[in-house]
C-alpha positions in Angstrom: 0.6 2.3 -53.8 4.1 3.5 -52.5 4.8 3.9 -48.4 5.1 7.3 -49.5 1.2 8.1 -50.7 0.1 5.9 -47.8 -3.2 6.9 -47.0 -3.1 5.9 -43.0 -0.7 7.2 -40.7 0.5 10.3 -42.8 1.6 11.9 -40.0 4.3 8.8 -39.0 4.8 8.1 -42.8 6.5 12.1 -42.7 8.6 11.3 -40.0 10.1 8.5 -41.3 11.0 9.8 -44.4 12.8 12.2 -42.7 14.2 9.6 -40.8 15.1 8.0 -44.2 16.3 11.4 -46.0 18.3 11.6 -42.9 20.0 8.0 -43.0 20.9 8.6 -46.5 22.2 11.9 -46.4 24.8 10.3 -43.9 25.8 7.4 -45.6 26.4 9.9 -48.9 28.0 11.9 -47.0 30.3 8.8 -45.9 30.5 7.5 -49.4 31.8 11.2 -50.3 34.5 11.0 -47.6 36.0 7.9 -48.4 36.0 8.4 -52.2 37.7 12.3 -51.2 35.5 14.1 -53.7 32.3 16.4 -52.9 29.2 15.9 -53.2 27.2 16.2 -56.6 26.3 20.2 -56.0 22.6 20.5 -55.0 21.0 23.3 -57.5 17.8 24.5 -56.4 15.1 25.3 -59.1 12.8 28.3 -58.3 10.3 29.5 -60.8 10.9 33.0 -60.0 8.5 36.5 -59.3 7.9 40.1 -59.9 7.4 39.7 -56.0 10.5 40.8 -54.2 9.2 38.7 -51.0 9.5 35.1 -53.5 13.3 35.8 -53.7 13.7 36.6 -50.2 11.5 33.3 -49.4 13.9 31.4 -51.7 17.2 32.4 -50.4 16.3 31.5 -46.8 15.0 28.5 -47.7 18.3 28.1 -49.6 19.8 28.6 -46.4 17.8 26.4 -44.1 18.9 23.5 -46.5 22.8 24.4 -46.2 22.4 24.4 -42.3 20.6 21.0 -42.6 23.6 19.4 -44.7 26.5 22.0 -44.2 29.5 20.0 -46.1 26.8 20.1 -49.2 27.4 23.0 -51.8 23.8 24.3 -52.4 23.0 26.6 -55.1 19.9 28.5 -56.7 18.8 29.2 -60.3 15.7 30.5 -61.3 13.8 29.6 -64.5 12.7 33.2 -65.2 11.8 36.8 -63.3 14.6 36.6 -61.2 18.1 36.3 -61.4 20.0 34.2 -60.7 19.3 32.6 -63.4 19.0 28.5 -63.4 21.6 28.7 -66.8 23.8 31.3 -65.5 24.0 29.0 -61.9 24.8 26.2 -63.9 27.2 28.1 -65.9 29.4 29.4 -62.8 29.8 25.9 -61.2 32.7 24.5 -61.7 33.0 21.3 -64.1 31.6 18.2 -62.5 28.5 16.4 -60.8 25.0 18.2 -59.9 21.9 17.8 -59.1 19.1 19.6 -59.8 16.0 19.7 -57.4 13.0 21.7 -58.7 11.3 24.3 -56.2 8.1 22.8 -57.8 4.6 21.4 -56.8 3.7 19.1 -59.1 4.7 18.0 -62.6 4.8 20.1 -65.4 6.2 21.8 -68.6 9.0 23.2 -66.4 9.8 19.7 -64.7 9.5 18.0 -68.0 11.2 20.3 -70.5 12.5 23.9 -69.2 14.9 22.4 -66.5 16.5 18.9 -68.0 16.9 21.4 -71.1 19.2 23.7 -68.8 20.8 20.6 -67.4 21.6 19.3 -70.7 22.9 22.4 -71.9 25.4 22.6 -69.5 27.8 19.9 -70.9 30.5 20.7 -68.2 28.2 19.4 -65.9 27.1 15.5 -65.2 23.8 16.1 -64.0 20.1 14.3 -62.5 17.1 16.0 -62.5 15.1 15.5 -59.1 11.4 15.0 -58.5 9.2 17.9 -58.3 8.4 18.2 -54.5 4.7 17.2 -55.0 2.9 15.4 -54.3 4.2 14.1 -50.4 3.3 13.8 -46.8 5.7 16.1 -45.4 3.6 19.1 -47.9 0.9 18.1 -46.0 2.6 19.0 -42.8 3.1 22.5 -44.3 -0.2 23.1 -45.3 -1.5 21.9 -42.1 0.7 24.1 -40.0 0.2 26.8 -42.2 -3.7 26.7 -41.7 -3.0 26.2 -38.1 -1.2 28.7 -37.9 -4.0 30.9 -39.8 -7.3 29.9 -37.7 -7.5 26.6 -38.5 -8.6 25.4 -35.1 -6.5 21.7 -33.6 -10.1 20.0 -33.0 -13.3 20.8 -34.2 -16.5 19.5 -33.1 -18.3 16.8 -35.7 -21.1 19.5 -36.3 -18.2 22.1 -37.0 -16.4 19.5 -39.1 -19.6 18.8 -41.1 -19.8 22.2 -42.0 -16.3 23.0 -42.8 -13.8 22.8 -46.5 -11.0 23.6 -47.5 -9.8 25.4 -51.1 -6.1 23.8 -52.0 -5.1 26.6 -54.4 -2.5 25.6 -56.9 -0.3 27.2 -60.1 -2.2 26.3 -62.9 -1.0 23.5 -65.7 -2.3 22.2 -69.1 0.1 19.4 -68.3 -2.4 16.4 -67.2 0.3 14.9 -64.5 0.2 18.6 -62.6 -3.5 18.0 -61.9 -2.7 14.7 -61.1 -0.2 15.2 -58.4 -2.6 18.4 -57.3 -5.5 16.6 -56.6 -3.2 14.2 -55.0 -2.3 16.3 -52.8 -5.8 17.4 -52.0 -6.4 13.9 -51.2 -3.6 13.6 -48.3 -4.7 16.8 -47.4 -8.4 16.0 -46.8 -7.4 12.8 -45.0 -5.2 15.3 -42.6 -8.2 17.4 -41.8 -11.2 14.9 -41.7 -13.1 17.7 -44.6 -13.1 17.9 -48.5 -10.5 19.5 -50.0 -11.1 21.3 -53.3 -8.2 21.9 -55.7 -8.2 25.7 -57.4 -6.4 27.6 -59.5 -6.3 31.2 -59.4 -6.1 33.0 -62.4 -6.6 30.6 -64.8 -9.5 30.6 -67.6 -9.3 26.9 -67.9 -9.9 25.8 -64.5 -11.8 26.3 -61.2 -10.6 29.5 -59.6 -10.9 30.0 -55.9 -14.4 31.3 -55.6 -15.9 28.9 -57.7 -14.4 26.5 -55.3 -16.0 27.9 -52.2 -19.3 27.7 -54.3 -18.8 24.0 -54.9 -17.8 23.5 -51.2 -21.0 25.5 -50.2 -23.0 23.6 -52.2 -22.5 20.4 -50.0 -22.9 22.5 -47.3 -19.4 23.3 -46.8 -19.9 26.9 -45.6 -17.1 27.1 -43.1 -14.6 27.7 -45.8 -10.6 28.2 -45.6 -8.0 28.4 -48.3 -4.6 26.8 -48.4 -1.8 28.4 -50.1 -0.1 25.7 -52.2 2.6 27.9 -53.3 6.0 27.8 -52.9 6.3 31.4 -52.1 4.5 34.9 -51.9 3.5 35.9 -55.6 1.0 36.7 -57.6 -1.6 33.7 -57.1 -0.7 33.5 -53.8 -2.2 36.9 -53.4 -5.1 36.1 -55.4 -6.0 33.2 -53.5 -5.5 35.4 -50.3 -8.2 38.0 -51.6 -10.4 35.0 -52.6 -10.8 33.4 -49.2 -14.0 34.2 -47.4 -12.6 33.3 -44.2 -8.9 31.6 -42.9 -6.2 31.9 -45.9 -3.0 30.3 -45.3 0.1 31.9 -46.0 2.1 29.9 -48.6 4.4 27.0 -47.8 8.0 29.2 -47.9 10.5 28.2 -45.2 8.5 25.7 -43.5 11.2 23.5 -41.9 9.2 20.5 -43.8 10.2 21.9 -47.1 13.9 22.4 -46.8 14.0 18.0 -45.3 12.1 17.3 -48.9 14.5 19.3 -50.8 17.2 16.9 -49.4 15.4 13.3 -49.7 14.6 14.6 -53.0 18.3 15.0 -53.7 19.3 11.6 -52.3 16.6 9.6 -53.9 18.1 11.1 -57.3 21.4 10.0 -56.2 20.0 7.0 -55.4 19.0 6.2 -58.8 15.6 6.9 -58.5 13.5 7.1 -62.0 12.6 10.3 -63.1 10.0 11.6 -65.1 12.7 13.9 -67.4 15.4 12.5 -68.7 19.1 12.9 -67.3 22.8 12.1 -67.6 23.7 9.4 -65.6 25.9 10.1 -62.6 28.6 7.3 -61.7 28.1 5.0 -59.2 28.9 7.0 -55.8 31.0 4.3 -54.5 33.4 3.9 -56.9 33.3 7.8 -58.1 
């Protein structure tokens, strides 16, 4: 088990990852100076919405992460519903290095398939495909300040903690790795909290939806019941899982300061030469580029 899925200290394990993201966001930006070239481009990979408030969540996260890093160029795509488009972004930049991070959860079709496909499709373009942003610590900060900041109270007695659950509800996926990295997630999540923490999916005819969760949960006893938005960004799902809840439902995850720091050590570790699970085009070695 990796520092990163540590289950002690979560809390302390975010921070210094930041930390980390931090360190190596400098020293590529150093490497970048002294080799006079820009940085690879950072594309970022939203799934896109018929919801007009996903593509307003989207751009300002977009913007958080180009006041984090301001010398980076930072760019979104989408993979369908909403333009722009992640093969029309790649198709404007001009030719050279990129990186694309995925606005994702968890592993999937799209991680796998729909976005090294774009990448390789763009031969004007030398690119690595990130990491989904799932599963990590510093989502677990989101999701905790998120239920915080939806009723979850700071401290609970033991008898209120005994009675208490939580619903993680997350996209569905037939891909085996996405449950993986969900109930991973769950997990760090439950750990967080000190009370279960049942994955759900809502709207999917395959797997447990949000009220069969609180069912389960009340079942153990579990009757104080809250629901945390594992979602990038309003939509669909998100709403569902809203209408579910019989009690606190967190908004989704959206511009959380947390999210836009994991976009960026998502990007480094790429540049890093990190393995990925989807294939890429290997990028020269920064510091002789």
């Amino acid at each position: 088990m990796t520092d990163e899925f540590a289950s002690t200290g979560t809390t302390s394990t975010a921070g210094l990852l930041t930390m980390i993201s931090d360190q190596l966001g400098d020293q590529l930006s150093h490497v970048s100076l002294r080799s006079r070239k820009k940085a690879p481009a950072l594309v970022l990979v939203a799934h896109g919405s018929r919801d007009p408030r996903a593509l307003a969540t989207v751009t300002a996260l977009t913007h958080r992460i180009r006041e984090l890093r301001p010398a980076l160029p930072v760019h979104l795509g989408h993979i369908e519903l909403n333009e722009p488009l992640l093969t029309d972004t790649l198709t404007a930049l001009r030719p050279g290095r990129a990186v694309l991070v995925p606005l994702l959860l968890s592993r999937g079709h799209h991680v796998k398939h729909d976005i090294p496909g774009a990448a390789g499709a763009a031969e004007h373009l030398r690119t690595r495909v990130a990491a989904p942003l799932g599963p990590h610590p510093l989502l677990v900060d989101a999701l905790h300040d998120r239920l915080t900041e939806a009723g979850w109270p700071a401290q609970q007695s033991e008898r209120a903690r005994r009675r208490s659950g939580v619903v993680l509800a997350a996209a569905g996926s037939r891909d085996p790795d996405a449950a993986v990295d969900i109930r991973r997630t769950a997990d760090l999540l439950a750990h967080r909290l000190g009370v279960p923490v049942v994955p759900a999916h809502p709207g999917s005819a395959e797997a447990q939806d949000v009220p069969a969760a609180v069912r389960a949960l009340a079942a153990r006893g579990r009757t104080r019941t809250a629901v945390a938005a594992y979602f990038t960004a309003p939509g669909r799902f998100a709403a569902q899982a809203a209408a579910a809840a019989p009690g606190i439902a967190a908004a989704p995850l959206g511009t959380h300061p947390a999210l836009a720091r994991l976009v960026l050590h998502r990007y480094d570790t790429a540049l890093t030469g990190a393995a990925q699970n989807a294939p890429h085009t290997a990028l020269p070695d920064l510091a002789t580029a």
